[in-house]
N, C-alpha and C positions, 0 to 999 in steps of 0.2 A: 157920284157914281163910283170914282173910284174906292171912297170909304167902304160903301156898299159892297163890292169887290172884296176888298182886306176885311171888311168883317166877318162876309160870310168862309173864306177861305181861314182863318180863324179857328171860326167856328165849328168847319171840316176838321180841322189838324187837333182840337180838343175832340171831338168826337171818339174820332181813330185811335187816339191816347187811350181815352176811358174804355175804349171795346177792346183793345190790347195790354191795360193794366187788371180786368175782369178776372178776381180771385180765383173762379173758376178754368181760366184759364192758364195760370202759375203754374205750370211741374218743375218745385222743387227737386234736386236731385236725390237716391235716395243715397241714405249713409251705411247703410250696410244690407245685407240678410237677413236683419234678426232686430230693426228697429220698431215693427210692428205687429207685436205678440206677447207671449209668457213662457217665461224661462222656469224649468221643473229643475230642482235642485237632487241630485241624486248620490247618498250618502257613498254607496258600495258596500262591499263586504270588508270591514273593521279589518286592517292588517293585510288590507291587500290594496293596489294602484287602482281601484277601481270605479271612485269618483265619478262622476258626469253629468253635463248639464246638457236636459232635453230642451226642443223649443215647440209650442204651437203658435200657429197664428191664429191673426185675430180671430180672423172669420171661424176656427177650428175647424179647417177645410185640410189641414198639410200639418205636419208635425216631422221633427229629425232628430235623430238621438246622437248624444257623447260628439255634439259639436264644440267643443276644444279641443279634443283629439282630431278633429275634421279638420281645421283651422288653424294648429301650429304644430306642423311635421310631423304628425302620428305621436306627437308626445302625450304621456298618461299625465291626466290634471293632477292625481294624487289620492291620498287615503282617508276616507271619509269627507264629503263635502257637508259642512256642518248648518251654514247661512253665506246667503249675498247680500249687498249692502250696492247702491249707487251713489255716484257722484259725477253730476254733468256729465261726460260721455266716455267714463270708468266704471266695469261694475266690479269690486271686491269680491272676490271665493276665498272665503275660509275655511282650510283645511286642516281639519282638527287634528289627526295622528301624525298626519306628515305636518305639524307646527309649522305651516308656511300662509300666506294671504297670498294669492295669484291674481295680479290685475289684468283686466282687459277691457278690451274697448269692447262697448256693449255691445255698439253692432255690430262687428265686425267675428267678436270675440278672439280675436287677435291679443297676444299676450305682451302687454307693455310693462310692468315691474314684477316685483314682488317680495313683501318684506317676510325676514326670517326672525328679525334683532327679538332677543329676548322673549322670545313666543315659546311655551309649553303646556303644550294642554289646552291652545288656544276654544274657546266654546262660542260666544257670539261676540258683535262688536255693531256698533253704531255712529255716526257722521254728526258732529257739532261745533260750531266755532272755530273751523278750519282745524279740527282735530279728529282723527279715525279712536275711538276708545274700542278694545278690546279686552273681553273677559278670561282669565287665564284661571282654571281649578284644575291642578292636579290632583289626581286620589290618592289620600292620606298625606300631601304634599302643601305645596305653597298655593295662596290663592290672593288673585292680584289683579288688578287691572292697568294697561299697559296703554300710552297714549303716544300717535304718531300724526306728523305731518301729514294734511292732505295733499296738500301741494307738492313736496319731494318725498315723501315716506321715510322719514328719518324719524329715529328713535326721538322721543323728547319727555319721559318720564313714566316710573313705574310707580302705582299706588297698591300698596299693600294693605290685604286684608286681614283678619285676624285667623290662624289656622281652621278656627272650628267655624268660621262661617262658609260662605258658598260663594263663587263668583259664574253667575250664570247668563241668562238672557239679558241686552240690555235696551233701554228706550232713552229717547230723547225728549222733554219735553218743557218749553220755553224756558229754553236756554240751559236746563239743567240734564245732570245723565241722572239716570235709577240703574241701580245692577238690582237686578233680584236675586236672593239669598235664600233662593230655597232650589229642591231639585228631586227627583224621582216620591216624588208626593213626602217632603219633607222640607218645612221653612215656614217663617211668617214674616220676615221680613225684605224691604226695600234699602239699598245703598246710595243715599244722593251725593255726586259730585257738581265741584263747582265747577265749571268750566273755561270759567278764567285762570284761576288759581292752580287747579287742578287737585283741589284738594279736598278730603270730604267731609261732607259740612252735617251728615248726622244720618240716621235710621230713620227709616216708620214701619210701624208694626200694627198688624191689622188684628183685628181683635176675633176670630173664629177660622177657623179652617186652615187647612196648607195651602199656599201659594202652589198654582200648575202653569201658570203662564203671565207675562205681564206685556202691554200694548200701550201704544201711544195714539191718542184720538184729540185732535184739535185741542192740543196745548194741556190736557189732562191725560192723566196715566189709568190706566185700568187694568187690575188683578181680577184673574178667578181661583176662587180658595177653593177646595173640592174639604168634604164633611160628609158622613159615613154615612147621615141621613140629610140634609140638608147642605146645600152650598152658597157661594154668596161671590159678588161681582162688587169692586171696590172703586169707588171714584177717585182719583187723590189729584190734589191739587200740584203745580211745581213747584210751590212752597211748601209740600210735603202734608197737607193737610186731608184726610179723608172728611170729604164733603160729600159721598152721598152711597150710603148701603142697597143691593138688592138684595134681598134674601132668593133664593131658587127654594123653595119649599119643597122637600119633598123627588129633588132631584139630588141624587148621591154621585160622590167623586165626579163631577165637571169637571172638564178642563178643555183647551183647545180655544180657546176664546180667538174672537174675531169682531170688528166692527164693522159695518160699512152701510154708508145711507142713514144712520141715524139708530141703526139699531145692533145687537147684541146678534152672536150668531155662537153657540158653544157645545159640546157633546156631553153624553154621559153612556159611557160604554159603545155601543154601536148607534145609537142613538144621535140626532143632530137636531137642535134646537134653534128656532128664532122667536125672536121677542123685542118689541120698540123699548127703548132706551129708555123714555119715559113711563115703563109697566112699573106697577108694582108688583104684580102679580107675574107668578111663573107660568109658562102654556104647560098642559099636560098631555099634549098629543107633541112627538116631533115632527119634524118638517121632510126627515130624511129617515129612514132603517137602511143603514149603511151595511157591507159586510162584517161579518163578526170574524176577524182574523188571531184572534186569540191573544190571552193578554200582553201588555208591549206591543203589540204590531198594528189593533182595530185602530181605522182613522189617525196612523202614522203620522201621514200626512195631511191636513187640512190647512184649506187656506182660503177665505174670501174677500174679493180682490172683482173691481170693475164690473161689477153686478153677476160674477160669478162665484160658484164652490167650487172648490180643487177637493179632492178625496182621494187619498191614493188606501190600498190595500195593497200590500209591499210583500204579501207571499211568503210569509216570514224569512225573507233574505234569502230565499233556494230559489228564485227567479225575475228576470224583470219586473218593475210594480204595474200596476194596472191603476191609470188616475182617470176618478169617473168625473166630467165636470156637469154640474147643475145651472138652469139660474135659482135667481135667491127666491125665486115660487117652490123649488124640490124639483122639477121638471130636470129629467136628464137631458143634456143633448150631445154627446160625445165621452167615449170611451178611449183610453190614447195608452199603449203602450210605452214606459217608459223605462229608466233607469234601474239597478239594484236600490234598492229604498229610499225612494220619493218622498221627502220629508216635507216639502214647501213650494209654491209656485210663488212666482213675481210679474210684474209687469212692464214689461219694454216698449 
């Protein structure tokens, strides 16, 4: 009897355990404000403090503009926000004219460092092997890429490029960096470094069209070449190999590329495009007639991201942008006032 007792009482105190450790039941505490949503990166107007990053959430129910300035004592983020970059619970703002990176804590967006060493002209930058690599092209100047600690943000080497190439967008992928070496619809090639070394280990050069953007998608890199009648989407291996051609037939100057779910998502003028990965064929309807904001400004911004489009129409820099989000059907379902030129959304 008495085991009977101790078993069943037992058998109570697991009980109570298992309806008191019920996932459902867990509220983790939260970490910030701004740990569950999408950060809009907001360029400003060139030459003035005017930078900013908006936030929606997830639900796209609430959105809040030029929260850094909300978040550390009305100070201005700075001139031109160009790209953010994450790292565990740091997001990197590069700030192209003011040559500064501004860290903060994502959620919070509380401002923890910020490196200035050797930055001019800073353009994008990417996270690899405990190294932050950034792209530095000055016009008519020096062009370089510049490599820092992720861990303390201390300088740790500058790679220089040849004057007449480009140091632009860059991507990560297994284990190697690509800079791309093209820029206002002008270039065909990729920059691979090696990430141990830090040294660069050679070009690839795609054989039709300008390079307009370059992406990292499950350990391959992917270029869209934009072609006056024809463009083309590049597979390339991170041993630098192109391993697999799309041609877009019939669609001129693409660019804007994006992946996500398996498939291709890319513009051509006002226009927005999708198509499975594995097509060979181009679609000849698109998925989106975006606004037509005039050349340099239509679809600014684009970006898709967590079964959404970002589309900003940036007002040619004379007002807030206006970013229409889609799902990846074309279906709109939110309209969001944001920042002076909306170039990019992220996900928090």
């Amino acid at each position: 009897m008495k085991f009977n007792k101790l078993f069943q009482l037992l058998l109570a105190f697991i009980l109570v355990i298992n309806i008191s450790c019920n996932d459902d039941d867990i509220q983790l505490p939260s970490r910030g404000n701004y740990e569950n949503g999408y950060f809009i990166a907001n360029e400003g107007n060139f030459g003035t403090p005017t930078a900013s990053v908006s936030f929606v959430s997830k639900d796209l129910n609430t959105s809040e503009n030029d929260i850094y300035k909300k978040n550390n004592n009305n100070e201005n983020l700075g001139d031109v926000l160009q790209t953010i970059v994450f790292n565990d619970d740091r997001a990197f703002l590069l700030l192209n004219n003011s040559n500064k990176i501004t860290v903060v804590n994502r959620y919070t967006f509380k401002k923890m460092g910020e490196i200035t060493a050797q930055l001019n002209n800073p353009r994008y930058m990417t996270i690899s092997n405990g190294n932050i690599y950034v792209s530095n092209d000055q016009y008519n100047g020096e062009k370089y890429v510049n490599v820092y600690k992720v861990s303390d943000l201390s300088f740790v080497k500058k790679i220089a490029f040849a004057s007449t190439s480009t140091a632009e967008r860059m991507v990560e992928a297994g284990g190697t960096v690509f800079v791309q070496n093209a820029s206002y619809s002008y270039g065909n090639t990729l920059t691979r470094i090696n990430t141990t070394t830090n040294d660069i280990i050679n070009t690839v050069s795609i054989p039709n069209g300008q390079i307009e953007k370059t992406v990292s998608y499950n350990n391959n890199v992917y270029v869209i070449a934009a072609g006056s009648t024809d463009s083309y989407i590049y597979q390339i291996s991170s041993a630098g190999a192109i391993t697999k051609t799309t041609t877009l037939t019939g669609i001129n100057n693409a660019r804007n590329l994006e992946i996500e779910g398996g498939k291709y998502y890319y513009s051509s003028s006002n226009k927005i495009y999708s198509m499975d990965m594995a097509a060979t064929t181009a679609p000849t309807t698109p998925l989106i007639n975006f606004v037509d904001g005039g050349t340099y400004f239509t679809l600014y911004g684009f970006t898709v991201k967590d079964g959404k489009i970002f589309a900003s129409d940036v007002k040619g820099f004379t007002a807030p942008s206006e970013v229409t989000i889609y799902n990846t059907s074309g279906v709109e379902l939110k309209k969001v006032t944001t920042g002076i030129g909306s170039n990019g959304a992220y996900v928090n």
